[in-house]
DRENDO-1510 file (C-alpha; in Angstrom, 1 decimal, always signed):
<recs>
REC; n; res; u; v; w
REC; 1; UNK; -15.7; +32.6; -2.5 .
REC; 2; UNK; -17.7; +32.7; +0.7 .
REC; 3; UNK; -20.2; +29.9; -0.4 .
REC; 4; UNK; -17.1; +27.8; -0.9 .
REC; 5; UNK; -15.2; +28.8; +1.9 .
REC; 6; UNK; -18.6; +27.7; +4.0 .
REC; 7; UNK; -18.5; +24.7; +1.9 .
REC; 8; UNK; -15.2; +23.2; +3.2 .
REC; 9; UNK; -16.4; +24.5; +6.5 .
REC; 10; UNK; -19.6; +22.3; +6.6 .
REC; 11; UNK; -17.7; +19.4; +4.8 .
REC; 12; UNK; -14.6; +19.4; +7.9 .
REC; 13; UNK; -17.9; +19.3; +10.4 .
REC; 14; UNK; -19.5; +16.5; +8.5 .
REC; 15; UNK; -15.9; +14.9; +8.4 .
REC; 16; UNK; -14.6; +15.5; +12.0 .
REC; 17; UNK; -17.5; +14.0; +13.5 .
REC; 18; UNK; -16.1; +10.7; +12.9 .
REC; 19; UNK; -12.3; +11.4; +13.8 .
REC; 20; UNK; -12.6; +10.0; +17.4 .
REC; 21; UNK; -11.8; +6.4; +17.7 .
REC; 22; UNK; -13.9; +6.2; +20.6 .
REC; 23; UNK; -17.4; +7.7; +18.1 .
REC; 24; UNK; -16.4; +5.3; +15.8 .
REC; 25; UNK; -16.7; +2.1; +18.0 .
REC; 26; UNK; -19.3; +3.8; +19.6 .
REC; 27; UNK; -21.4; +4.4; +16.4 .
REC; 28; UNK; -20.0; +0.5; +14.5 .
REC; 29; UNK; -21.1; -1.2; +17.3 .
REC; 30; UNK; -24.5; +0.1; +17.6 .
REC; 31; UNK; -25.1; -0.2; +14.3 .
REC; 32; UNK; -23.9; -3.8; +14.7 .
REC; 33; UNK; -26.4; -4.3; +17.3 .
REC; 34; UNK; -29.4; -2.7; +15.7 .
REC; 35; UNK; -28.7; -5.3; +12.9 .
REC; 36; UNK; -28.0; -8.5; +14.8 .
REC; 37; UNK; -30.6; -8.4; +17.5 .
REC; 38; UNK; -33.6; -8.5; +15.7 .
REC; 39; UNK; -32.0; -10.9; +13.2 .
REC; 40; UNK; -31.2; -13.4; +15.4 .
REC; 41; UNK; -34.8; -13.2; +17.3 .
REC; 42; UNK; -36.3; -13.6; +14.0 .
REC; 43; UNK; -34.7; -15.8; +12.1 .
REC; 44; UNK; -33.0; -18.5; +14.0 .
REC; 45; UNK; -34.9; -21.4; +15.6 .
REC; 46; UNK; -35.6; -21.0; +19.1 .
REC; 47; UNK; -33.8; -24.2; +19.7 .
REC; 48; UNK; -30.7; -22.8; +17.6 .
REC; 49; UNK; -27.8; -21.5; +19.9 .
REC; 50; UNK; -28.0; -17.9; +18.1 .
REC; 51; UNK; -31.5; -17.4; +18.9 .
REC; 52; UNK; -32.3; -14.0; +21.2 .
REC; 53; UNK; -36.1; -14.7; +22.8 .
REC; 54; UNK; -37.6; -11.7; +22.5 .
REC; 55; UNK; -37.4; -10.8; +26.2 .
REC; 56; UNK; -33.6; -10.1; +25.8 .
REC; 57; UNK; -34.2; -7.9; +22.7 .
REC; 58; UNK; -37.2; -5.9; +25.3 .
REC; 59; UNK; -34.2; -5.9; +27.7 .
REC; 60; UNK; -31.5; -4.6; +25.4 .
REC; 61; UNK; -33.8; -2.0; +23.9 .
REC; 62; UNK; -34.8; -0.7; +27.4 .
REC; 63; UNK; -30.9; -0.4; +28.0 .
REC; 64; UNK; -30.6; +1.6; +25.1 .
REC; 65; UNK; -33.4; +4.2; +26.0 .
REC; 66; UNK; -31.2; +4.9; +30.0 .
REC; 67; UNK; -28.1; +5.0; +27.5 .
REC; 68; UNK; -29.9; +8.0; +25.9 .
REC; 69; UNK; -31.2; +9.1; +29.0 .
REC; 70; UNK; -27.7; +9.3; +30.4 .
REC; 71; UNK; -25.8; +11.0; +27.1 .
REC; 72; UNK; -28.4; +13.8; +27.6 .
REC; 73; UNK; -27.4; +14.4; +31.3 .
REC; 74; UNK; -23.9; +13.8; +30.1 .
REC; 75; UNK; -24.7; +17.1; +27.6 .
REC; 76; UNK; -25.3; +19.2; +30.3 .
REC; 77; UNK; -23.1; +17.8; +32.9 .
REC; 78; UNK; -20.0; +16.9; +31.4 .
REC; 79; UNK; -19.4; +19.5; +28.5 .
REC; 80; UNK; -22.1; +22.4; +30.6 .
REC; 81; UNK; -21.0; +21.6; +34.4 .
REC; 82; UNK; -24.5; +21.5; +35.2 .
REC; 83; UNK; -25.0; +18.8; +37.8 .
REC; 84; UNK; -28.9; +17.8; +37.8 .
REC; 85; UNK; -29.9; +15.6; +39.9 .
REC; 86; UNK; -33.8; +16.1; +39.1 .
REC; 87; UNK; -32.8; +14.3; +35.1 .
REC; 88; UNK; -35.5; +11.8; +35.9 .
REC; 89; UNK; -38.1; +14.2; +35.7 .
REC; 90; UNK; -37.5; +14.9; +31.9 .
REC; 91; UNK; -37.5; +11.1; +31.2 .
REC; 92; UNK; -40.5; +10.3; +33.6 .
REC; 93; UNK; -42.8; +13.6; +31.8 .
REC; 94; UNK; -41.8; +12.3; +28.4 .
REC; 95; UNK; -43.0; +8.7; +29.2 .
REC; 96; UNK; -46.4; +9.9; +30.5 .
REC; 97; UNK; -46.8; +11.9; +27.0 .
REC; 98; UNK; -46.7; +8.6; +25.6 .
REC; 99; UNK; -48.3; +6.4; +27.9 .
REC; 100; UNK; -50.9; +8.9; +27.9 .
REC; 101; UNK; -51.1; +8.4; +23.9 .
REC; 102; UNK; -51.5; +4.5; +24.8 .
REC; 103; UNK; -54.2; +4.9; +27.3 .
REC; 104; UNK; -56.1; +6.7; +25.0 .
REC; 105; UNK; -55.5; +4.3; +22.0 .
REC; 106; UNK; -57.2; +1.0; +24.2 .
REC; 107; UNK; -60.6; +2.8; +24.4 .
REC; 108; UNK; -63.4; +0.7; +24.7 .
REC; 109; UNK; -61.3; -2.4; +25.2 .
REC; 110; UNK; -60.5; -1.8; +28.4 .
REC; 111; UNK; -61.8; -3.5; +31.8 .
REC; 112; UNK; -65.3; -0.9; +32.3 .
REC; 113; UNK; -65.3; -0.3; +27.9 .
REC; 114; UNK; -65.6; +3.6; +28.1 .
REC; 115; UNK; -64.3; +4.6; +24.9 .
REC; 116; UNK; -63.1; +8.4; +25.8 .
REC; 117; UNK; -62.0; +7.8; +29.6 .
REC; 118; UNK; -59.2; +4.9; +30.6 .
REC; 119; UNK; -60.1; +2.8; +33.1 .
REC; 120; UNK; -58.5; +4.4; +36.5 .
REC; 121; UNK; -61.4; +7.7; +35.8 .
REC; 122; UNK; -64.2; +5.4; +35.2 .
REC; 123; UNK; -62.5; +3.8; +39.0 .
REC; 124; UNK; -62.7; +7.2; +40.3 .
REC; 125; UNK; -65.7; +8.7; +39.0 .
REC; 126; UNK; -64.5; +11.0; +36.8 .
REC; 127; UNK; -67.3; +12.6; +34.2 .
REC; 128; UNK; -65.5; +13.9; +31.4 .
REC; 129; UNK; -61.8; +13.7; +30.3 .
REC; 130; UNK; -59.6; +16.4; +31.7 .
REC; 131; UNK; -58.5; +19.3; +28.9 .
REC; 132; UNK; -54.7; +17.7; +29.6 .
REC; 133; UNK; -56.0; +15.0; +28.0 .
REC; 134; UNK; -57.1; +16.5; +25.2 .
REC; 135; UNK; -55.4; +15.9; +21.9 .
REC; 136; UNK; -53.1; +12.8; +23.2 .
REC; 137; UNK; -55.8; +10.3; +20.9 .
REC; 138; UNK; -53.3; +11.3; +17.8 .
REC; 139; UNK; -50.3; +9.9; +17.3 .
REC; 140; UNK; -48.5; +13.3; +16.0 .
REC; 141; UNK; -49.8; +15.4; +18.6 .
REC; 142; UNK; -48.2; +13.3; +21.4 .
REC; 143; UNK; -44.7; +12.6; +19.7 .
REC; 144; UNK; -45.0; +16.6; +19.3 .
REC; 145; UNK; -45.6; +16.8; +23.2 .
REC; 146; UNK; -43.0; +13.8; +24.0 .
REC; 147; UNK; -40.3; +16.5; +23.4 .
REC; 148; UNK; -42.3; +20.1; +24.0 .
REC; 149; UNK; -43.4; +19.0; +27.9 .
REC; 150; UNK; -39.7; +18.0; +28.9 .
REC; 151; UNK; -38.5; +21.0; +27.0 .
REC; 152; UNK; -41.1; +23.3; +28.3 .
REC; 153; UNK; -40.0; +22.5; +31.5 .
REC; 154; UNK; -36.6; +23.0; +31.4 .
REC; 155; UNK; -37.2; +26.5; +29.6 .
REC; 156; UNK; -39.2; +27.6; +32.2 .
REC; 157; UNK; -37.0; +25.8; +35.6 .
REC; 158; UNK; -33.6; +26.9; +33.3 .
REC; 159; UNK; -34.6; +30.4; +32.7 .
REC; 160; UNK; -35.3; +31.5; +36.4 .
REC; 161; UNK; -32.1; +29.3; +37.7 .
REC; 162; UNK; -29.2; +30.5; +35.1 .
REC; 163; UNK; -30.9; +34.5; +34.8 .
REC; 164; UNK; -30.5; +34.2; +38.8 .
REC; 165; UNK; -26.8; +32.7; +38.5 .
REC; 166; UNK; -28.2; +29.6; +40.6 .
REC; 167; UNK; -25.0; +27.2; +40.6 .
REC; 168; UNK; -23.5; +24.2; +41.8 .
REC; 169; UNK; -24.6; +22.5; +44.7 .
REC; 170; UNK; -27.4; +24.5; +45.2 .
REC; 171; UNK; -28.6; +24.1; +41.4 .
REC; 172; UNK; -28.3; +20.3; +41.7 .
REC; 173; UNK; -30.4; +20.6; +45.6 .
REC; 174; UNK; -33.1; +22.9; +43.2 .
REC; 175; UNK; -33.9; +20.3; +40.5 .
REC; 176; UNK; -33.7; +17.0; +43.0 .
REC; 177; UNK; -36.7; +19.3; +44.7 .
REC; 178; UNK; -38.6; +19.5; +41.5 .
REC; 179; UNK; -38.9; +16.2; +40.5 .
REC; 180; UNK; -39.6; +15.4; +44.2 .
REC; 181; UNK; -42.3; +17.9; +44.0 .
REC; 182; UNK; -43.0; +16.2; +40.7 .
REC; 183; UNK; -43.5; +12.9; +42.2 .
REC; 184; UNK; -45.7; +13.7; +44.4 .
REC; 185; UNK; -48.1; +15.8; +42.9 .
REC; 186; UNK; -48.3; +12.5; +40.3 .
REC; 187; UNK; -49.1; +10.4; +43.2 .
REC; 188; UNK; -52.1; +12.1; +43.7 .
REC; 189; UNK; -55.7; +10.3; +42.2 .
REC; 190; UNK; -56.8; +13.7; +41.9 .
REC; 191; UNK; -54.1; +15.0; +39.5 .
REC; 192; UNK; -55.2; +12.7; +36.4 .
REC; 193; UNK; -52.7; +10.5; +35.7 .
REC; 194; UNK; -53.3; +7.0; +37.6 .
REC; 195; UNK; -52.2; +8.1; +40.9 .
REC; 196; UNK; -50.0; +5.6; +42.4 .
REC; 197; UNK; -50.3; +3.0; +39.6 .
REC; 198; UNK; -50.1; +4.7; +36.6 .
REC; 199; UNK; -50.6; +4.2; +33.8 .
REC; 200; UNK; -50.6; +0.6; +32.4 .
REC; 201; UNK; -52.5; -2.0; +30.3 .
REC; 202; UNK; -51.3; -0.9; +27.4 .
REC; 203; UNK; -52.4; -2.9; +23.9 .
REC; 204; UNK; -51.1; -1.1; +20.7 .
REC; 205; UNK; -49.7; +1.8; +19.0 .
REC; 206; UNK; -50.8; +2.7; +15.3 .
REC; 207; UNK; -53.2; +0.2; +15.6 .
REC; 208; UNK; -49.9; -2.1; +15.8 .
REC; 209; UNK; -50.0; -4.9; +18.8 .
REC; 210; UNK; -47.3; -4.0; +21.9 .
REC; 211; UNK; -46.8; -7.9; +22.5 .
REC; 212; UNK; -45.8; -9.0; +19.0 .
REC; 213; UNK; -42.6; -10.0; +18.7 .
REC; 214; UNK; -41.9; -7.9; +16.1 .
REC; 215; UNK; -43.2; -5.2; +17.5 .
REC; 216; UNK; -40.6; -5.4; +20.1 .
REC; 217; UNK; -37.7; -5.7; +17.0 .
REC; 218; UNK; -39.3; -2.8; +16.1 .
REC; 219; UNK; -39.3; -0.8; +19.2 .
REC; 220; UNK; -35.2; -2.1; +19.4 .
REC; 221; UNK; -34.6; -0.5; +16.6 .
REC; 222; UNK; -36.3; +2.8; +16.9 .
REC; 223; UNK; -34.6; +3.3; +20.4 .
REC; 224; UNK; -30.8; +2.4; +18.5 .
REC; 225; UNK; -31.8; +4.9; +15.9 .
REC; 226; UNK; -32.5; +7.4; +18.3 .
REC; 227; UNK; -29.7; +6.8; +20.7 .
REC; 228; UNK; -27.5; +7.2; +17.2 .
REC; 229; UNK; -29.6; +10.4; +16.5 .
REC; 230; UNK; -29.1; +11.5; +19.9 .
REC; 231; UNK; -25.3; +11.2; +19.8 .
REC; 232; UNK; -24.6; +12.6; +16.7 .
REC; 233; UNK; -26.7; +15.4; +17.2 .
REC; 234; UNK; -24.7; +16.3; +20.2 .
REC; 235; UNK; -21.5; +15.8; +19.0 .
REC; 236; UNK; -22.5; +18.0; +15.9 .
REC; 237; UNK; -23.6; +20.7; +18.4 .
REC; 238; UNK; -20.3; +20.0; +20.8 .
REC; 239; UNK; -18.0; +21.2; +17.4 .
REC; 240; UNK; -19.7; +24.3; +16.3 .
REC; 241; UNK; -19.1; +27.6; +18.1 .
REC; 242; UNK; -22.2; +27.1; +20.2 .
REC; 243; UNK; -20.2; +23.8; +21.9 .
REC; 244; UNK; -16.4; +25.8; +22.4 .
REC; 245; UNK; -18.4; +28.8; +24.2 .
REC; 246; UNK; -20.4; +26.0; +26.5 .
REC; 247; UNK; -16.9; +24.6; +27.4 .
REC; 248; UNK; -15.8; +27.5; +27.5 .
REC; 249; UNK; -18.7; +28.1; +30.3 .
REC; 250; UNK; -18.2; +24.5; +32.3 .
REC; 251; UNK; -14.5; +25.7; +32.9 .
REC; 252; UNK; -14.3; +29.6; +33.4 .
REC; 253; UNK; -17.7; +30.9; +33.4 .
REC; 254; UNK; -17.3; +34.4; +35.0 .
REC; 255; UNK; -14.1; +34.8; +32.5 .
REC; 256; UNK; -16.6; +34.2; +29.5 .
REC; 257; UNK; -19.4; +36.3; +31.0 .
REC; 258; UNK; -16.4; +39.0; +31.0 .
REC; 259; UNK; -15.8; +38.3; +27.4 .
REC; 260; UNK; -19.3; +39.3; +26.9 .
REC; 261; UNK; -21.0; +36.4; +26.0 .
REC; 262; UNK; -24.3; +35.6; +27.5 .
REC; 263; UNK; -23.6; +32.3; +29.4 .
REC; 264; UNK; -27.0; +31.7; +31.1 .
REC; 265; UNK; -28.4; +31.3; +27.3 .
REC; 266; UNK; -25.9; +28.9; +26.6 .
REC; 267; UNK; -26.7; +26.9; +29.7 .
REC; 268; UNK; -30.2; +27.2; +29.0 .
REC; 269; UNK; -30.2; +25.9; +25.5 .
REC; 270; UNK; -28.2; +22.7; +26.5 .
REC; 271; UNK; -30.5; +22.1; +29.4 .
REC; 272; UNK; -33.5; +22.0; +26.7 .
REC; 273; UNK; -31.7; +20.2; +24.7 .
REC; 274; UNK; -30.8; +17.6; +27.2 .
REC; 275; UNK; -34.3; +17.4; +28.6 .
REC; 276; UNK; -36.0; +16.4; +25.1 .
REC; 277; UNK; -33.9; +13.5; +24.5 .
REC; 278; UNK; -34.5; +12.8; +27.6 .
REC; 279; UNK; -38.3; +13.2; +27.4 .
REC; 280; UNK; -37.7; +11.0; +23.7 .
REC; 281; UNK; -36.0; +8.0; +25.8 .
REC; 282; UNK; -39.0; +8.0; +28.0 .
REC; 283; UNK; -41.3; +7.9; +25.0 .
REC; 284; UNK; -39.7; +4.7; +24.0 .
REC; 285; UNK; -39.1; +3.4; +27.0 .
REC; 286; UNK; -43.0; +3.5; +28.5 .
REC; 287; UNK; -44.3; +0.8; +25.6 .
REC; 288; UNK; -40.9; -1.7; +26.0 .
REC; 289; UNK; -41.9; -2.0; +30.2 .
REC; 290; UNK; -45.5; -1.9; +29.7 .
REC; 291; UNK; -46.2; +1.1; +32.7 .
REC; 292; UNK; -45.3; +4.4; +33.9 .
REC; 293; UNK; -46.0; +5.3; +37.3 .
REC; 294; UNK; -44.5; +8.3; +39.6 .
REC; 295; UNK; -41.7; +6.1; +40.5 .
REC; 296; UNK; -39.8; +7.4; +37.8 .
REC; 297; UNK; -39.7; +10.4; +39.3 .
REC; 298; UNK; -37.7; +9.9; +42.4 .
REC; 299; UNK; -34.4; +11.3; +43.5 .
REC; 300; UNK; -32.9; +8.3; +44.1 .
REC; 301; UNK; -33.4; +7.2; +40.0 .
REC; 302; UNK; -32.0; +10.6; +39.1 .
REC; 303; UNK; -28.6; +9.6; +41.1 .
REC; 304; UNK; -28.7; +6.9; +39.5 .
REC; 305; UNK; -28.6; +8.4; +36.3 .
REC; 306; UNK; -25.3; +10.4; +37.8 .
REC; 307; UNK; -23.5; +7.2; +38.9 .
REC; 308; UNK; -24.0; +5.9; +34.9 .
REC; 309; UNK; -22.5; +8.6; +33.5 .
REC; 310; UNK; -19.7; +8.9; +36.1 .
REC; 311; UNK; -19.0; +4.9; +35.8 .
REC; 312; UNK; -18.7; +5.0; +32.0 .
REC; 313; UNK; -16.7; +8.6; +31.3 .
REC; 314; UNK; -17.9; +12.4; +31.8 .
REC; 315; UNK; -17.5; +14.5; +29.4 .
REC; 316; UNK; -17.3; +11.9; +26.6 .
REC; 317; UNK; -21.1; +11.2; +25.4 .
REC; 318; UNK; -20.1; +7.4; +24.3 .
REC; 319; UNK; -18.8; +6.7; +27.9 .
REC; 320; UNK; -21.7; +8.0; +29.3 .
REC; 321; UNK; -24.2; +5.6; +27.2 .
REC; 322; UNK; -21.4; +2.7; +27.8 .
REC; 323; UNK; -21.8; +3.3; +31.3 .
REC; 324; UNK; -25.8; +2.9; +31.4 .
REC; 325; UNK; -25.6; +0.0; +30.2 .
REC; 326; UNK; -23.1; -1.3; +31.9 .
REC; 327; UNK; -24.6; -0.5; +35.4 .
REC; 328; UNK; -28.0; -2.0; +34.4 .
REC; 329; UNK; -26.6; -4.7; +33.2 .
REC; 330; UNK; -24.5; -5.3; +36.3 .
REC; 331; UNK; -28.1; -4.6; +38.2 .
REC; 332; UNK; -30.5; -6.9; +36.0 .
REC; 333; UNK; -27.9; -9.8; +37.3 .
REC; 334; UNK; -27.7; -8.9; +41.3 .
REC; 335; UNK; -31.5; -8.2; +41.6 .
REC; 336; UNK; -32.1; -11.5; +40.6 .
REC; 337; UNK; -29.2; -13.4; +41.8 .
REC; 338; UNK; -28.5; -11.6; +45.0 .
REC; 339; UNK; -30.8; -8.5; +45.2 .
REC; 340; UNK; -29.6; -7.6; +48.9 .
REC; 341; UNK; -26.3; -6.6; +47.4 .
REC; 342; UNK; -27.0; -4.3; +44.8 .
REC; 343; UNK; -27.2; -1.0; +46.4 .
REC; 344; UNK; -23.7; -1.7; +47.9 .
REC; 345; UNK; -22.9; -2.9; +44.5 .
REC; 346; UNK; -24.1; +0.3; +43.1 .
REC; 347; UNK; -22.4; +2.5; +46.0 .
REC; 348; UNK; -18.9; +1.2; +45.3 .
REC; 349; UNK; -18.5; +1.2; +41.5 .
REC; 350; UNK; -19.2; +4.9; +42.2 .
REC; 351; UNK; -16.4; +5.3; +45.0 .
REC; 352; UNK; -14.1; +3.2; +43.2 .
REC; 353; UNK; -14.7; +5.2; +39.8 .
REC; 354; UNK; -14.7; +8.5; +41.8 .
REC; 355; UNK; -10.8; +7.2; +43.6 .
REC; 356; UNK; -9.8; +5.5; +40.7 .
REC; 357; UNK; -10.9; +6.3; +37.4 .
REC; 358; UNK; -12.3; +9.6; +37.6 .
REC; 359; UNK; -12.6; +9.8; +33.8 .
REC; 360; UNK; -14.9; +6.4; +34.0 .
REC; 361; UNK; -14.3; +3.1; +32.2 .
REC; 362; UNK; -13.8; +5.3; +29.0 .
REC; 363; UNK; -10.9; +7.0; +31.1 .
REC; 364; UNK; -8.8; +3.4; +30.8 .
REC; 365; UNK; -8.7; +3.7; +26.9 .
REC; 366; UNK; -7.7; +7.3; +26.8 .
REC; 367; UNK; -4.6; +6.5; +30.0 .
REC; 368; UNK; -3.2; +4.3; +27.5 .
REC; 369; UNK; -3.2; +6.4; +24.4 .
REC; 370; UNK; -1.6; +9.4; +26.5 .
</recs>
């Protein structure tokens, strides 16, 4: 009787993941897009009217990784009321995993042919590879460390923050300081990581070559599976128990600390949560741009991540993805058409979201239905 009672139980969670109108556009459309793309860059003429040149499909599949990026703050911000403004971080740590994995894989085809160290410690002078480094030559190793560094991270950042009841404003002033702090200790030659440049140059992965054009329908691909793995994973964890007590946190925390419940673990867990697929979209991010350098690690990107989430629809996963790629959308067109505008671009779909549509572009839908 129990197994079958758990049964139903398991087959309404399977079931109700679908029910909202707004998963299932978000979920068809994706799927519709993982399809197409890489169809119409490889099999139509690049003369033909449906033909996508492959530097659209890089373009779209870079969207698709900030559209992950921003459903993983949108975890922690819009279902947790954690506002992080240090979000970057995650992304940046898991890109250098990867990158790191790259660097290692061009060995002795890069510009000074040392086949253990890249190319910016041969620059430097550098004798032996650092005991970081060790390891990131396999392929397993490094997609293990794409999600344990980000992770790691927030365990050790969320554990001291919650257990000290660090909220609010000054929670979101804490982690904008660690990815400052962040950024600059990966400027540094010193720390092993390219310093101010990076880490670029990258040639293949899996013995597989980055530039191919179907390379780049593959890397598509993998970043709409994960962004579909990403969501439903979330929304799955957002209907069990675990995701009514983390609401349950976000609006009335010191009423379910009275209850008993232990609310700094619940924080905790989404936060690691939220900072591997975070540290995932970096991984796939790093070999669609080519480079990784500490820029990705400023303030100013993680605010950035914010203003996508607030634009599309806290609180609603799909709205935040939505709003990702609307915003860089919107910001691949002013940079190159008029690039002096964006940032007051940028600054007003905030203030007019934040006046207007508090619950994002999603928001609009949902007014009409109520």
């Amino acid at each position: 009787m129990r197994i079958a009672k758990k049964n139903i139980q398991d087959s309404f969670s399977v079931t109700s993941l679908f029910n909202d109108l707004g998963s299932r556009w978000f979920l068809g459309c994706l799927i519709t897009i993982a399809v197409l793309v890489p169809l119409m860059n490889a099999y139509f003429q690049p003369q033909s009217a449906f033909h996508l040149p492959t530097y659209i499909v890089t373009l779209l599949g870079k969207y698709l990784c900030f559209a992950l990026l921003a459903l993983s703050l949108d975890l922690v911000w819009g279902f947790c009321g954690i506002l992080s403004l240090g979000h970057g971080a995650f992304f940046a740590l898991g890109g250098y995993a990867f990158g790191m994995h790259l660097m290692r894989e061009i060995g002795e085809r890069g510009v000074y042919g040392n086949p253990i160290l890249p190319d910016f410690m041969v620059f430097l002078n550098w004798d032996k590879l650092p005991w970081y480094w060790w390891g990131f030559d396999s392929f397993i190793f490094t997609a293990f460390m794409v999600l344990l560094v980000p992770g790691l991270l927030a365990l050790i950042f969320g554990w001291f923050a919650f257990r000290s009841r660090v909220t609010g404003v000054y929670l979101s002033i804490i982690t904008q300081a660690l990815t400052y702090a962040l950024m600059l200790a990966f400027f540094l030659n010193e720390f092993g990581f390219g310093g101010n440049n990076g880490l670029t140059d990258f040639k293949d992965v899996l013995d597989i070559d980055l530039q191919a054009d179907s390379t780049r329908r593959g890397l598509f691909l993998l970043s709409s599976l994960a962004l579909a793995g990403g969501y439903i994973l979330c929304r799955w964890l957002l209907q069990t128990q675990y995701g009514k007590v983390l609401i349950s946190v976000r609006d009335a925390e010191s009423r379910s600390r009275f209850l008993g419940y232990r609310t700094e673990n619940y924080k905790l867990f989404a936060f690691v949560v939220a900072a591997m697929l975070a540290g995932l979209a970096g991984a796939l991010y790093v070999p669609q741009v080519g480079i990784i350098n500490p820029g990705e690690f400023s303030p100013l990107n993680s605010i950035e991540i914010v203003v996508w989430v607030a634009v599309g629809g806290r609180g609603t996963l799909y709205g935040a993805a939505l709003g990702a790629i609307v915003v860089n959308l919107a910001k691949t067109w002013f940079t190159g058409a008029l690039p002096e505008l964006w940032l007051f671009v940028l600054g007003g779909m905030f203030i007019i979201v934040t006046v207007l549509l508090p619950k994002g572009i999603v928001g609009i839908r949902l007014r009409k239905r109520s």
